[in-house]
C-alpha positions in Angstrom: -2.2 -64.3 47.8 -4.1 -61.1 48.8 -5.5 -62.4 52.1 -1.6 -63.5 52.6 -0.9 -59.9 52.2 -3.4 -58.9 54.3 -2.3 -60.8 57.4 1.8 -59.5 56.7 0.4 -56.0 55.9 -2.3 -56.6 59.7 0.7 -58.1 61.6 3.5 -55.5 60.5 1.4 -51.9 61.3 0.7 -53.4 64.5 4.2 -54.2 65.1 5.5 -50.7 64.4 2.5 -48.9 65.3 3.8 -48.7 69.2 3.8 -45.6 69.2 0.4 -45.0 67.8 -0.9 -47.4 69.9 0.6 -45.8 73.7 -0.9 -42.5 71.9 -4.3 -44.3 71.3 -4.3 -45.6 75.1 -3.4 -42.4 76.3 -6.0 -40.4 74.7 -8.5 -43.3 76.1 -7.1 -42.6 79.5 -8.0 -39.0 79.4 -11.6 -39.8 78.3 -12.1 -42.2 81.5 -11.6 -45.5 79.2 -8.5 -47.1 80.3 -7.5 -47.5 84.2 -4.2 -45.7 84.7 -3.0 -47.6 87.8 -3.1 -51.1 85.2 -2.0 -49.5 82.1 0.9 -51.7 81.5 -1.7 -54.4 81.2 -2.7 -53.6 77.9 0.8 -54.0 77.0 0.9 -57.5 78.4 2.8 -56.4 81.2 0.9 -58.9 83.7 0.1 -57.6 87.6 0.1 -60.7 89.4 2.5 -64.2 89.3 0.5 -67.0 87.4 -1.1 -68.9 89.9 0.3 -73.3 90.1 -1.9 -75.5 88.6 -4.2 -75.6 85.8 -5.5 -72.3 84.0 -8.5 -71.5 81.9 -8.5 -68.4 80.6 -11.7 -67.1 79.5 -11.7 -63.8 77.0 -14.7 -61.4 77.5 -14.8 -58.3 75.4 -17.0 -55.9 78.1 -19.6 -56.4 80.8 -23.0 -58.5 79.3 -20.0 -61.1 77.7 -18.2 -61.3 80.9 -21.6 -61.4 83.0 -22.2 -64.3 81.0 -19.5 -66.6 81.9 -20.1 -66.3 86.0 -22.0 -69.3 86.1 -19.6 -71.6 83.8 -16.9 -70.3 85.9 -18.3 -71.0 88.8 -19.1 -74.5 88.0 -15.3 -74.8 87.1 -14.4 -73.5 90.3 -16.2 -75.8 92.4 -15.7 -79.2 90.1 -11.6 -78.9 90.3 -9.8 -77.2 93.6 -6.9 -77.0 91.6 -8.2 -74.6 89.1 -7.9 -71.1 88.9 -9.2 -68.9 86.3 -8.0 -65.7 84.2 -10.8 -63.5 82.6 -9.6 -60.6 80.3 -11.8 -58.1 79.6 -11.8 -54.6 77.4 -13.1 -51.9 79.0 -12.9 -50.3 82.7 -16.9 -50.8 83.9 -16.2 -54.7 83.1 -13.2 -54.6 85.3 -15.3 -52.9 87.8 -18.0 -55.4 87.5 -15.5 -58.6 87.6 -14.1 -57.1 90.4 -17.1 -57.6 92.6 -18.3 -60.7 91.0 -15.8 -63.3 90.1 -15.7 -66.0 93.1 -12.4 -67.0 95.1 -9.6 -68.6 92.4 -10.5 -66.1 89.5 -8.6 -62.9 88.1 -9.3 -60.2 86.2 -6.7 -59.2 83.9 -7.5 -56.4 81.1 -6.2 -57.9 77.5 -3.2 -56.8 76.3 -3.6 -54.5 72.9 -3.4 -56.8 69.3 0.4 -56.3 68.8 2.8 -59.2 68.0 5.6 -58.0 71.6 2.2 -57.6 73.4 0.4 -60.6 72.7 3.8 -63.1 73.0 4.5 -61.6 76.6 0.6 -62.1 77.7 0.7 -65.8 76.5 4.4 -66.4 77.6 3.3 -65.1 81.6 0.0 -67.3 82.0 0.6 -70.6 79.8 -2.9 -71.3 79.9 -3.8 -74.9 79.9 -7.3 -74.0 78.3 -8.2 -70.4 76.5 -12.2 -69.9 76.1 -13.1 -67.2 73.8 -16.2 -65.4 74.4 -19.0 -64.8 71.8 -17.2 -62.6 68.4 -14.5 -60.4 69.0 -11.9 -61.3 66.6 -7.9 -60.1 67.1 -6.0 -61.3 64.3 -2.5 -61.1 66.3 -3.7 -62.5 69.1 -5.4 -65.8 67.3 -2.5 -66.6 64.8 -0.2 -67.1 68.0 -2.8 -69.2 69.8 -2.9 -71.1 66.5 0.9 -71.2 66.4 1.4 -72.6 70.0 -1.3 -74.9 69.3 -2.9 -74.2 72.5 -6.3 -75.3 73.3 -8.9 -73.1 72.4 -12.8 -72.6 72.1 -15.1 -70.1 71.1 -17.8 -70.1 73.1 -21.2 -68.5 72.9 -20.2 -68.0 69.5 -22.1 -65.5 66.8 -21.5 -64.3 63.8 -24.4 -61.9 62.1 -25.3 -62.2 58.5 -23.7 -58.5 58.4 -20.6 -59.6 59.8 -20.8 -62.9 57.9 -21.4 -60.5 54.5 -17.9 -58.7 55.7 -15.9 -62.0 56.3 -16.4 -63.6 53.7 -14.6 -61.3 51.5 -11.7 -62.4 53.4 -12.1 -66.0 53.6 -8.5 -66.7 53.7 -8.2 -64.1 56.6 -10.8 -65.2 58.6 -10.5 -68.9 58.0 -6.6 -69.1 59.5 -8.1 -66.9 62.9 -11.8 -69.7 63.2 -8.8 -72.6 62.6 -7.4 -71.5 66.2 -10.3 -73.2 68.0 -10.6 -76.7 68.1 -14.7 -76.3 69.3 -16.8 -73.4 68.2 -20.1 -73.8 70.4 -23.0 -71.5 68.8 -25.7 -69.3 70.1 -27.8 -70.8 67.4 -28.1 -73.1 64.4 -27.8 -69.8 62.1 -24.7 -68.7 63.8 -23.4 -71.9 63.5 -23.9 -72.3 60.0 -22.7 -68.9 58.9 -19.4 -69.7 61.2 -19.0 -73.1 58.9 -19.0 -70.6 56.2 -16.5 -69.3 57.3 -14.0 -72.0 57.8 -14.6 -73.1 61.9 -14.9 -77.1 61.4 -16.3 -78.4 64.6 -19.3 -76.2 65.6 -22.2 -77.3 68.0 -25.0 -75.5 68.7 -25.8 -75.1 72.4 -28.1 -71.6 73.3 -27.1 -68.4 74.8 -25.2 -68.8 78.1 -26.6 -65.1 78.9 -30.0 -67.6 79.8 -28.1 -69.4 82.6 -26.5 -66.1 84.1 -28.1 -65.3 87.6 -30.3 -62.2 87.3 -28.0 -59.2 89.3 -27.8 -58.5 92.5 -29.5 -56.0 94.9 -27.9 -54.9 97.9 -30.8 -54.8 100.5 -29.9 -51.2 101.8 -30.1 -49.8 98.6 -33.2 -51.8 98.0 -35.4 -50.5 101.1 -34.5 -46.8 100.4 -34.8 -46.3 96.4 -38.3 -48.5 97.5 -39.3 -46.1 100.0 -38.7 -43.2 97.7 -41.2 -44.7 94.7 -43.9 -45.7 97.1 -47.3 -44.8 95.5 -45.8 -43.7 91.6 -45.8 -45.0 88.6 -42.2 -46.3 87.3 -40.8 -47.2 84.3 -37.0 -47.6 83.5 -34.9 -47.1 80.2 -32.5 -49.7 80.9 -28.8 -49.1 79.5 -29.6 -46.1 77.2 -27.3 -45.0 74.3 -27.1 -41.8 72.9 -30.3 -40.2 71.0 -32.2 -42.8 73.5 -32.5 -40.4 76.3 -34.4 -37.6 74.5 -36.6 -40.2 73.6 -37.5 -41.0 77.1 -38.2 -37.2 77.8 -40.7 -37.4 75.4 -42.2 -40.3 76.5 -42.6 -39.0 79.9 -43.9 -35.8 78.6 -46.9 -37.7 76.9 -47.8 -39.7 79.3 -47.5 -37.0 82.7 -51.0 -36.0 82.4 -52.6 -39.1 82.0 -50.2 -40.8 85.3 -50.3 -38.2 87.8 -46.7 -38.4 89.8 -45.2 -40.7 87.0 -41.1 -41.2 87.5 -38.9 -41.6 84.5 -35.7 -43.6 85.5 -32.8 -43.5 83.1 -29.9 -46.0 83.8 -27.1 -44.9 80.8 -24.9 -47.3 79.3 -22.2 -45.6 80.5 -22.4 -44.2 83.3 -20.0 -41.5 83.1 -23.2 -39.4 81.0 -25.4 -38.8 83.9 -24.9 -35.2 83.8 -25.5 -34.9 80.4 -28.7 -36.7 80.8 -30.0 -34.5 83.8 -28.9 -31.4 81.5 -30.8 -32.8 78.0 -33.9 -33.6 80.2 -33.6 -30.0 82.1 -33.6 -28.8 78.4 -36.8 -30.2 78.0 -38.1 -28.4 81.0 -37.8 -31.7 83.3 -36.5 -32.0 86.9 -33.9 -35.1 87.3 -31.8 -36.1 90.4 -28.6 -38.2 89.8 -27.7 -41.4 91.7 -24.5 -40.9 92.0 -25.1 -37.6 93.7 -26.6 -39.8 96.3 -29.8 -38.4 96.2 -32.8 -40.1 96.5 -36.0 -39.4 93.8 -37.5 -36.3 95.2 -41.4 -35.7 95.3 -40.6 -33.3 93.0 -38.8 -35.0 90.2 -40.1 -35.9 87.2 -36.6 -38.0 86.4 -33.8 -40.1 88.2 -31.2 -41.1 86.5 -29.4 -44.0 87.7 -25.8 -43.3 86.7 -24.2 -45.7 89.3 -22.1 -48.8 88.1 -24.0 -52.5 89.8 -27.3 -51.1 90.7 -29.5 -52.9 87.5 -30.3 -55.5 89.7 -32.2 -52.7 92.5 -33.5 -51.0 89.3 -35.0 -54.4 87.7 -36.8 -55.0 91.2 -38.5 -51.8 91.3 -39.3 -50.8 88.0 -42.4 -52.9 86.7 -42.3 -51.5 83.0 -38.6 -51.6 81.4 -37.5 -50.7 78.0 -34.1 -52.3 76.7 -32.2 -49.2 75.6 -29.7 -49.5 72.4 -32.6 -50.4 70.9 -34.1 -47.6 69.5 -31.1 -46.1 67.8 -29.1 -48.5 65.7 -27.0 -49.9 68.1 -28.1 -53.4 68.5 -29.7 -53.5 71.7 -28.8 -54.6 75.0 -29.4 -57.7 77.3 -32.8 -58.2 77.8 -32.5 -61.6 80.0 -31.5 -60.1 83.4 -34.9 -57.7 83.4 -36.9 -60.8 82.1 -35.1 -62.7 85.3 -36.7 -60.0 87.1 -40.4 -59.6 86.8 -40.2 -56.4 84.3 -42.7 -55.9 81.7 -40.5 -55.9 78.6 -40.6 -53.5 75.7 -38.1 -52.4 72.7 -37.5 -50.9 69.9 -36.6 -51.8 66.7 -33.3 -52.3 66.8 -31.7 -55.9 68.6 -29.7 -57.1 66.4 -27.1 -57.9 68.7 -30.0 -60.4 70.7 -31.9 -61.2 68.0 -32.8 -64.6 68.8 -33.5 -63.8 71.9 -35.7 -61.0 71.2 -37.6 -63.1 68.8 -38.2 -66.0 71.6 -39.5 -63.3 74.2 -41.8 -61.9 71.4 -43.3 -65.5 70.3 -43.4 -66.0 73.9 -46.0 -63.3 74.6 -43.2 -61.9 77.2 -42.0 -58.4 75.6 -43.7 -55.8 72.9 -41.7 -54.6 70.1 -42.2 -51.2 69.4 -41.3 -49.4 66.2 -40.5 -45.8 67.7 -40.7 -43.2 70.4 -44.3 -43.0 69.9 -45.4 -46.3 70.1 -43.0 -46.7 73.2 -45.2 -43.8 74.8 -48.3 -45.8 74.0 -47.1 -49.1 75.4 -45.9 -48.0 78.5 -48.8 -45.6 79.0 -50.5 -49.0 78.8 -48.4 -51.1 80.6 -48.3 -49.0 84.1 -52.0 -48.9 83.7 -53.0 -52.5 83.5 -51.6 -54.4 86.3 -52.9 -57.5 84.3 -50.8 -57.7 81.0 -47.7 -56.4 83.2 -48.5 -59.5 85.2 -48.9 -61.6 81.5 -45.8 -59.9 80.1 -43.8 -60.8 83.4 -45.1 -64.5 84.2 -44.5 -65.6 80.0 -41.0 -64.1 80.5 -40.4 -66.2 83.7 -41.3 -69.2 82.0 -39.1 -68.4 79.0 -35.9 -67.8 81.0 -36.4 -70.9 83.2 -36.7 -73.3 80.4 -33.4 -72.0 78.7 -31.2 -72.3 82.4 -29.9 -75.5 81.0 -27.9 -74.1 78.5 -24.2 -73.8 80.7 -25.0 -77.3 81.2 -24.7 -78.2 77.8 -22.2 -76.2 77.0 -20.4 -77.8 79.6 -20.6 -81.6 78.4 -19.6 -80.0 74.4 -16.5 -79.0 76.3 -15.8 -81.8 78.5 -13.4 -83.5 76.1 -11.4 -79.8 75.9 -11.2 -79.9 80.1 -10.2 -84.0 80.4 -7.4 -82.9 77.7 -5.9 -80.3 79.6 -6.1 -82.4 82.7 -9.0 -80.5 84.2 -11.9 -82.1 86.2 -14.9 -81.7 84.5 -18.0 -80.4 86.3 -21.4 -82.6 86.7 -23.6 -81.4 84.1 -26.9 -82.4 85.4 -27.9 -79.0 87.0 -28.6 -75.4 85.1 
């Protein structure tokens, strides 16, 4: 009765909260997080005519989900030339990133906001034949009318931690309705699999973490020659997709280890790109000189910082840098993706904090291919160390290599766990012999 309430009590704010909700994606417009040329998208006004044919539509909530799914989708693509494919995604740098990357027979569409009018005009426009939902993000509104059409759904790359297992299962006659809406729940692994039986999903497989078969980024060669040229003869070690609270951090680190590493460079590539100049004023404050990327300026011999705040440039960044730290790991944030610099070569470090890739942080540590650090101090210690013996970088790199190769199956096994889904909705299914 109370989780009955619930999902009234969800379902009727959000269909007379219009107003609150234009006000909410207004104010997100004015702080750079909505694009206002495609505004009416997030009311499930769609841009484009629903291509003929068969459509999967694959829901991403921002860029390392969306990143993700290239591969699968490019398998699709090339198994059926029918086929076209919708990916939805949250936020304006996945948009960005989609734009570049998604192959020939693919649109981006940014998902409509979790109201009933919304959600009904989204689903009425692109009929999809097959709806694959990426990884956790859960919108009630959106789910019960998947469920109610009946349409065929996964959740794929599917996790659940124990936190927001704890939080769930309060609810379990909230959350169990939503999990009902997918006839295939693949999981990340056999502990997100179980806590999503928990929760009411019935069919769940556990297949691995497609982020394993994702090809590491891309490096345009021009940018590639000249950020090169520019490094020649220093030390270099990058904090990869830093968070707030990280960047001071990395001041610090630099400031320990100057002495000891004469002309040392101390990149900083933010999350968000859009705080470059709050970085290059923080690290000014600590009486460093930084350039910004998107200035277009090049490292000077006189810089003790660059920060990277560009949008597509991880994969030059990766290539150069032989020590990386994952950044939204050393504030509680969870971590970010530390495949693609693994991909890449890097000498791995973090911090203490990866929930949100635990598994995978666990395998790269067991693997002898990444040091866990505890804080900012022991991060100063192990890079120190790291740009100062080629050998363990070399150690670090070749066991990461190793580790990231023998997990490029994984898109191939996700691929046969769905193959009943794509033969039902009249899809050809891909060959699932190669990563």
């Amino acid at each position: 009765m109370i989780t009955g309430m619930l999902q009234t009590l969800y379902r009727g704010l959000t269909q007379v909260g219009g107003p609150v909700i234009r006000y909410y994606l207004h104010r997100r417009r004015i702080a750079g997080k909505e694009d206002p040329a495609r505004q009416d998208e997030r009311l499930g006004v769609s841009s484009c005519p629903r291509p003929p044919g068969p459509l999967v539509w694959f829901h991403a909530a921002s860029v390392g989900e969306s990143l993700s799914i290239l591969m699968l989708i490019h398998r699709l693509i090339a198994a059926d030339p029918r086929l076209h494919i919708l990916v939805t995604t949250g936020t304006v740098t996945s948009a960005q990133l989609m734009s570049r990357r998604l192959p020939v027979r693919a649109i981006h569409q940014f998902v409509p906001v979790d109201r009933p009018g919304y959600v009904s005009r989204f689903l009425d426009h692109w009929q999809p034949d097959l709806i694959l939902w990426i990884e956790s993000e859960i919108w009630p509104n959106m789910l019960w009318e998947i469920g109610r059409r009946r349409l065929r759904a996964a959740l794929v790359n599917a996790r659940m931690s124990e936190r927001s297992f704890r939080r769930w299962h309060r609810v379990p006659g909230f959350i169990g309705p939503l999990l009902g809406a997918f006839r295939l729940c693949l999981a990340q692994t056999a502990a997100d699999a179980e806590r999503l039986r928990g929760l009411g999903a019935t069919e769940v497989k556990t297949t691995g973490n497609l982020k394993y078969s994702s090809e590491p980024p891309p490096a345009a060669a021009d940018s590639l020659s000249a950020l090169s040229q520019s490094l020649t003869g220093r030390p270099v070690w990058l904090l990869a997709s830093s968070h707030p609270g990280e960047d001071a951090i990395a001041a610090q680190v630099h400031k320990a280890l100057a002495a000891r590493l004469p002309g040392l460079l101390t990149v900083i590539a933010p999350r968000h790109p859009h705080r470059g100049r709050e970085i290059q004023a923080l690290l000014t404050t600590h009486g460093l000189t930084a350039g910004c990327r998107s200035n277009g300026a090049l490292p000077g011999a006189g810089d003790d910082a660059y920060v990277a705040d560009t949008l597509g440039e991880m994969g030059v960044l990766y290539r150069l840098a032989p020590v990386v730290c994952v950044g939204g790991s050393l504030v509680p944030h969870g971590g970010q993706n530390p495949i693609e610099p693994a991909q890449l070569g890097c000498a791995l470090v973090f911090g203490p904090h990866m929930g949100n890739f635990a598994e995978i942080a666990k395998q790269l540590i067991e693997a002898g291919a990444a040091w866990p650090v505890p804080d900012g101090t022991r991060l100063a210690e192990a890079v120190g160390q790291l740009l100062a013996d080629a050998e363990t970088r070399r150690r670090l790199a070749d066991a990461a290599g190793r580790l990231t190769t023998a997990h490029r199956q994984v898109v191939s096994v996700a691929l046969t766990a769905l193959h009943p889904l794509l033969v039902d909705a009249g899809i050809s299914p891909p060959e699932t012999a190669g990563p």
